[in-house]
N, C-alpha and C positions, 0 to 999 in steps of 0.2 A: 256100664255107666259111662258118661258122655260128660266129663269135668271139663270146663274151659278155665287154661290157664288164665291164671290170674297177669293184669299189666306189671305187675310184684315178679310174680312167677316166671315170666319173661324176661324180662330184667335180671334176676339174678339166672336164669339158662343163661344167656349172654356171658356173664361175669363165669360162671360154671366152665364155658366153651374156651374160652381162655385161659383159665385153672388145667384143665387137662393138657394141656399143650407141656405145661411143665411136667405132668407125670408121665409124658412120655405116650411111644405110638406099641409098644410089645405086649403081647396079649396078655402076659402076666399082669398087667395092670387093672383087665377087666373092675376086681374085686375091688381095689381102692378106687377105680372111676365110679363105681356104683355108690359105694360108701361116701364118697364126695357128694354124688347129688342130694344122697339121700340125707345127711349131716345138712345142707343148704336148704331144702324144700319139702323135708322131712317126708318124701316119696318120691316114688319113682315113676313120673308120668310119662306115656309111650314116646314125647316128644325128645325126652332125653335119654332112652332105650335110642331111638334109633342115630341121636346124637354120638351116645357112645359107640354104636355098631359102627358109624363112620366115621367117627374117629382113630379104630382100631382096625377097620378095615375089616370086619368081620359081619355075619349076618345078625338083623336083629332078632331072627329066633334064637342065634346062639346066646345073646347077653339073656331075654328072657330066661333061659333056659338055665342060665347059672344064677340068675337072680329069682328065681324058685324054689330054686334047691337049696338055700337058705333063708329062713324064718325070720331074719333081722331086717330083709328090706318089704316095705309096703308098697301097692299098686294103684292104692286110693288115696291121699290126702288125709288127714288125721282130724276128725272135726272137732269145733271146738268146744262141743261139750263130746271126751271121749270116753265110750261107754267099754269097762270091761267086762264080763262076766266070768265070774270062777267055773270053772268045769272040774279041779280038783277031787280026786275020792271023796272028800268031806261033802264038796260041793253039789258032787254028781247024784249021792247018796240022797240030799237032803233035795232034789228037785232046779240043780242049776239050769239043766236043759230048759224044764218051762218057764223059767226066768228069760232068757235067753229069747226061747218062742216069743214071747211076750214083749223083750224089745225089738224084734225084729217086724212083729207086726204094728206095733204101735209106730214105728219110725217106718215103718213101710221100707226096708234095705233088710238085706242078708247079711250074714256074720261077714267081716272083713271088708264092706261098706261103708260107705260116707252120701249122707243126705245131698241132694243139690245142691241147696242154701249152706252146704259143707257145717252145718251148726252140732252135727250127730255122725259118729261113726263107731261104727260095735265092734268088739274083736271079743274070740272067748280065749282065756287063759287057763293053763293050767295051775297057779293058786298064788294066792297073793296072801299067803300064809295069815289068815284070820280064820282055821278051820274049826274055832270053837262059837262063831259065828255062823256058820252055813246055814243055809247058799248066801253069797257075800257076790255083790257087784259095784263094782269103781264108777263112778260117774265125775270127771275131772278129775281132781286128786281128792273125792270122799267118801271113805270106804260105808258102805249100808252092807251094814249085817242082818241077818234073819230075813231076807228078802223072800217077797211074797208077790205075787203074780200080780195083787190089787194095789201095790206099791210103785209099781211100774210108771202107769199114767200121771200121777201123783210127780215121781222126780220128772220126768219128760216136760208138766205141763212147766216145773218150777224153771227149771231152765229157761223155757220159751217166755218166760215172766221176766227173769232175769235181763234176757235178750231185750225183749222191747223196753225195760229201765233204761238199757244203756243207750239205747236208739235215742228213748225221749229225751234222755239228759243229755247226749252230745247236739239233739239238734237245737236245744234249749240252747247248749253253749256257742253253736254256731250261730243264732241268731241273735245274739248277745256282740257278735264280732262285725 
């Protein structure tokens, strides 16, 4: 996937590059330079991987490579409707995977993906403890219980509804200015 930083996202790498200068150049910082970006742009895009690798003087296989091996940082952007899916024993029992399948085709990305238009990004989880709901998936912060494969399209399309509300009414508001 091919994300171009945002004029935003730029801007704060900048503010970012000068943040590290305080934390210092010794390798042991790797982890809190990572946690910095990722706290600022809530991921970790390749241009601040290779940022930190020369920062520290190190290769940018090496920061990938320790930023793998920990679950907490992302490599895609987090969109802004973020889909979770439960994979939890409850979940998995009751059909999370075809839930799952089912966002992944409808949104046309794979699990740990973010749409172009950055509006959609899936991750599966291991349980967001509603297992007397199962299969359960988050969509923003709203948990849908007893999720059903024909349920999918349904939240997908509400979003994209939602989106173009907010489009008409800001440009309503801009044209008002």
């Amino acid at each position: 996937m091919n994300l171009v930083l945002s004029p935003e996202e730029k801007s704060r790498l900048d503010i970012i590059k000068a943040e590290l200068v305080v934390l210092g150049k010794e390798r042991s910082r790797l982890i809190p330079a990572l946690q910095l970006i990722q706290s600022k742009l809530a991921y970790l895009p390749p241009e601040a991987v290779r940022m930190v690798a020369e920062h520290l003087n190190i290769s940018s296989s090496e920061v990938y490579g320790v930023a793998t091996f920990y679950n907490q940082f992302r490599f895609n952007p987090p969109g802004r409707n973020p889909v979770k899916v439960c994979l939890g024993t409850a979940c998995h029992v009751k059909g999370g995977d075809i839930i799952l399948e089912n966002f992944e085709r409808k949104l046309e990305i794979k699990e740990g993906e973010t749409t172009l238009d950055r509006e959609f990004s899936i991750d599966r989880v291991a349980c967001v403890g509603c297992c007397a709901l199962a299969p359960v998936a988050v969509v923003g912060e709203t948990v849908h219980g007893h999720m059903q494969p024909s349920k999918v399209e349904g939240l997908v399309l509400r979003a994209r509804i939602e989106k173009e509300k907010r489009e008409r009414e800001k440009n309503r508001h801009d044209a008002g200015h």
